[in-house]
N, C-alpha and C positions, 0 to 999 in steps of 0.2 A: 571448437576449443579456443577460449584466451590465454594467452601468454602472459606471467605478471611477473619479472624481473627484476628483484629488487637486493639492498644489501642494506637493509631495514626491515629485516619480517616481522619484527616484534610490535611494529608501528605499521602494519600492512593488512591487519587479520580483516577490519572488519573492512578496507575496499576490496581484498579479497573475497567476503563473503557477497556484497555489492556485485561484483565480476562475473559469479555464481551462477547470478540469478538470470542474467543475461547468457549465456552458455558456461559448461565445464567450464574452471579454471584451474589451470597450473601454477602453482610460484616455483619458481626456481629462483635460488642464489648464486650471487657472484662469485661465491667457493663452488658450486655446482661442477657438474658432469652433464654437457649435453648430448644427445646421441646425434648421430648422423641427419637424420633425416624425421621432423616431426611432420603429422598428417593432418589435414584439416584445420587449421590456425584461423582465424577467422582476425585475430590481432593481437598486438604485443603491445604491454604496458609497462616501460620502463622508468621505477623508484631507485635510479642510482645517480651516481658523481659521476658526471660524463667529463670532468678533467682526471681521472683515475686512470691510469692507463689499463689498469688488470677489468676497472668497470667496463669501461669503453669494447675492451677486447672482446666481454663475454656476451655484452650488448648485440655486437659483429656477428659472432659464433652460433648467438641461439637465433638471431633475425635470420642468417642462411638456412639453418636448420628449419625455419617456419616459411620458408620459399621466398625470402629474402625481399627485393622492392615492391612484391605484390603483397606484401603482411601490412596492413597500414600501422604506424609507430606513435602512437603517443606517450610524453618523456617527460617527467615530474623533476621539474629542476631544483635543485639547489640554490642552483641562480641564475638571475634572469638576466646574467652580465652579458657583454659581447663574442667572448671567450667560449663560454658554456654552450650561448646560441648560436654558434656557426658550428662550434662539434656537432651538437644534433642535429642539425641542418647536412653535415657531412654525413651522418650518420643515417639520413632519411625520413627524419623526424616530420610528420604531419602535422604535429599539434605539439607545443611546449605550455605548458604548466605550473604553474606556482609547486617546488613542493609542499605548501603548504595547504593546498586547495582542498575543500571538504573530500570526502570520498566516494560523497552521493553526486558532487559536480562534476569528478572524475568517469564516473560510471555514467552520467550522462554523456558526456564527451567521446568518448570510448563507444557507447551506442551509435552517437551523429557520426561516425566517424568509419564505422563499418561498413563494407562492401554491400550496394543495396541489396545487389542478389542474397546476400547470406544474413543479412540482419535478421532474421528470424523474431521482428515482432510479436508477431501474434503466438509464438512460441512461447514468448516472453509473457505475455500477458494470461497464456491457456494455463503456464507453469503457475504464473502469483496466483489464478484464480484454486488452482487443485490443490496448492500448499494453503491460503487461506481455508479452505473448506475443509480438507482436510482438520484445521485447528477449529472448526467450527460443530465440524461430526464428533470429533472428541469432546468438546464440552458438551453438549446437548445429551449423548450419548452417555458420560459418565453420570450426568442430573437425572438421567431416566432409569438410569439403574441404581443409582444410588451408591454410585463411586464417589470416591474424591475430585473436588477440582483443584487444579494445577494453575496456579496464576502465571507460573513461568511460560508454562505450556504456549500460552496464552499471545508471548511477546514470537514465537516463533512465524508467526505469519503477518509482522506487522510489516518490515521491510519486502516479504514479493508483496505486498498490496503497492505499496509507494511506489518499487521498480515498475510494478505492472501498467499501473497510472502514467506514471513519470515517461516510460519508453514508449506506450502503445496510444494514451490518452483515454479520455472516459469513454467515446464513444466504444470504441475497443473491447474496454471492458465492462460495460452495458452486455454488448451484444454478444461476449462469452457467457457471462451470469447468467442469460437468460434461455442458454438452455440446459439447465439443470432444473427438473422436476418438483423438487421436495420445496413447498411454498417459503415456509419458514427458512429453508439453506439459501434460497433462493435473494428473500428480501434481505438475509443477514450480507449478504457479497455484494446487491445491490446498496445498498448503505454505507457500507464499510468505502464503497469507490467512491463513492459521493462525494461522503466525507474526507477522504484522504485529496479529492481533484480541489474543493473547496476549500482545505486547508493550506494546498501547495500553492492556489491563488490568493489567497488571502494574505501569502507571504509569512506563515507562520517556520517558525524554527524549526530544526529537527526533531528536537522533544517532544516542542505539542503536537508537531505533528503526529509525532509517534503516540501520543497519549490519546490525540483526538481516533484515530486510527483503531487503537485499543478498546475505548469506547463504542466503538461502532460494531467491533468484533462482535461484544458479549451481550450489545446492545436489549436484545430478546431471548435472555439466556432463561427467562422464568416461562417462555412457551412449552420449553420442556417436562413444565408440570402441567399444561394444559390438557386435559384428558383431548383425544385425537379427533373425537367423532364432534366435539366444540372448534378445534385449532382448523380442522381440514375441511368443515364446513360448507360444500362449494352453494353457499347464497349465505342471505342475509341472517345474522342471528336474533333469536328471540330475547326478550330482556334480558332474561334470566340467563342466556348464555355471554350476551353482551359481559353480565355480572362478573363471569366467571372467566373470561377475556382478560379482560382489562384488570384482573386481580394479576396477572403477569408482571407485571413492573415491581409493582412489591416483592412477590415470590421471589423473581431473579435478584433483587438489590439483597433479599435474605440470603440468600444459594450464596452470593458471593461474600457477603459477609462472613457468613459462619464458615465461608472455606477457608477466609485470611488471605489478605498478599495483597490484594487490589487496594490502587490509590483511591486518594477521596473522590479523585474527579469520575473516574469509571463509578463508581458507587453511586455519583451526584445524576451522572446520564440513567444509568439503569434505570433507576428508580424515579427520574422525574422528566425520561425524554416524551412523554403526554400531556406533562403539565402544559395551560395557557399563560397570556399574559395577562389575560383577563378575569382570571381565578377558575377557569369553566373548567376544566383539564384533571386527571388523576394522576396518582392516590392520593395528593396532598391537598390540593386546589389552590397552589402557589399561584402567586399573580405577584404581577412587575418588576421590577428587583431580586424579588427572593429567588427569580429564577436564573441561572447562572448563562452567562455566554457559551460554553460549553455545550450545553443541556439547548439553547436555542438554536445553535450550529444545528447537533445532530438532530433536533426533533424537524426542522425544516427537511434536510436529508430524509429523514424515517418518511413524513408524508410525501415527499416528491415522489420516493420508491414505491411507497404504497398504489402510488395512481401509474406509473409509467410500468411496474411489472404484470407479467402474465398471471389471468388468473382464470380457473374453469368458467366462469360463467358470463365473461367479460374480456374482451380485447384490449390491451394495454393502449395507455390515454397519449397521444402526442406529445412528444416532449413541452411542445409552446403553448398546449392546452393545459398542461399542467404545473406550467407556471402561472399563466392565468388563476388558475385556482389557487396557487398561493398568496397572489396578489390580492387575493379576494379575501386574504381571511386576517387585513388589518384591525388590530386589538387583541387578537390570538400569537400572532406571530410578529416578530421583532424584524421590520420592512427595512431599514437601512439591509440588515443580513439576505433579506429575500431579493432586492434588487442586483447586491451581491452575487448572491447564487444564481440568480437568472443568467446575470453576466457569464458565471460559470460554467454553466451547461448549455449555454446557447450554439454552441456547436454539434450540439446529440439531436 
């Protein structure tokens, strides 16, 4: 369990929800009631005025309560004066903080920051992976039967992907994705990590990141209309099934259209992460420009997965063999982004 201590919940929710995703978390407030004795504390995140004497007290109160100097502290200050930093400091503060620091720096902080035995990594990472999927089986699911789709739905699994990235790393989350079954859920998680490790090194913001993220989610959402005995295939397809493959990107850019809600850029990937840059590519045969940075991120992403995941009839490609084949496919693929990504994944 974390501890999150604050006399500000109203400005707390979403590193709150951040906290989450790394174990249970509790808020309590400085008006609070703590009880005697909490169990299994793993760490306390303190969002108060450590010159408030009533803050500082309940600071005291609930740190005992969570087994006191063995709970590591990290303490979102107000201010970074001399004053503030030696209370915390008296206080047992491990780590002090800008209050103003994002809330996904904080929840990485908070992770480095945990007791090694109890970090529960790869918890953290099996979690993003089953809540991603989870939001992956519901859309696929709803397109097969002819439900509605939910664009909200949609944003629910974009933060454990990022936590799961962010705490455990790609390779981490590689090697969870790949052992789930179902090809299609399979390449959807594989991509979705990709994209999110390649977006967080590329130094993109929280948005896009979130956006690129999103895109990755619904990426192959038009496989759902793929009759099964074409999608699950184990060998090579004949033209005419090729035909009816590759009509996927269209399909899914429709699905989400006519359901509403989806930005342009999710629309722009769906529908055109096959395109080339050399006009070779479907359903459009976009070439150079017309093709969006977005759309070139993920389609790099989509073929790396394609060669490095499990598949019946074939052993998944080495990660450095399959950068190779990226390398290889200059005038298709936009190579400043590919050397990039190499950089990216050169640790899997």
């Amino acid at each position: 369990m974390l501890l999150l201590l604050t006399d500000r919940p109203d400005r707390n929710t979403v590193l709150a929800q951040l906290l989450e995703q790394i174990a249970p978390c509790r808020v309590s407030t400085v008006q609070g009631r703590f009880p005697g004795r909490i169990e299994s504390v793993l760490g306390l995140v303190a969002d108060i005025d450590l010159l408030q004497p009533d803050a500082a007290r309940s600071l005291r109160t609930l740190r005992g309560a969570a087994g006191g100097a063995r709970t590591p502290l990290i303490c979102l200050m107000r201010s970074m004066g001399e004053r503030s930093l030696a209370e915390a400091r008296r206080l047992g503060a491990e780590l002090c903080l800008p209050g103003d620091t994002p809330a996904r720096t904080v929840a990485q902080a908070v992770l480095a920051h945990l007791r090694p035995a109890s970090t529960g990594i790869e918890a953290v990472v099996a979690r993003g992976a089953d809540e991603a999927g989870t939001v992956i089986t519901g859309l696929l699911d709803a397109v097969r039967n002819g439900k509605a789709v939910q664009a909200a739905a949609i944003d629910e699994g974009l933060t454990p992907v990022l936590t799961a990235v962010e705490a455990g790393g790609l390779d981490r989350w590689l090697s969870t994705v790949r052992s789930y079954d179902d090809a299609t859920y399979q390449h959807c998680l594989l991509v979705t990590g990709l994209a999110a490790t390649f977006a967080i090194d590329l130094g993109f913001s929280e948005r896009d990141r979130q956006q690129i993220v999103r895109a990755a989610l619904v990426h192959d959402v038009g496989k759902a209309r793929i009759p099964l005995d074409v999608l699950n295939k184990p060998g090579r397809l004949e033209p005419a099934e090729q035909a009816v493959m590759r009509s996927h990107a269209a399909l899914g850019h429709r699905i989400l259209v006519e359901a509403g809600g989806f930005d342009a850029l999710t629309l722009d990937v769906v529908r055109h992460h096959h395109e080339a840059l050399d006009g070779s590519g479907y359903p459009d045969g976009l070439a150079g420009g017309a093709i969006s940075d977005p759309v070139r991120l993920v389609t790099i992403c989509d073929i790396y997965a394609a060669l490095v995941e499990s598949r019946p009839y074939r052993t998944p490609m080495p990660s450095g063999q399959a950068v190779e084949v990226l390398l290889g496919m200059a005038g298709k693929l936009d190579m400043p982004l590919v050397h990039a990504f190499a950089r990216s994944v050169s640790g899997t």
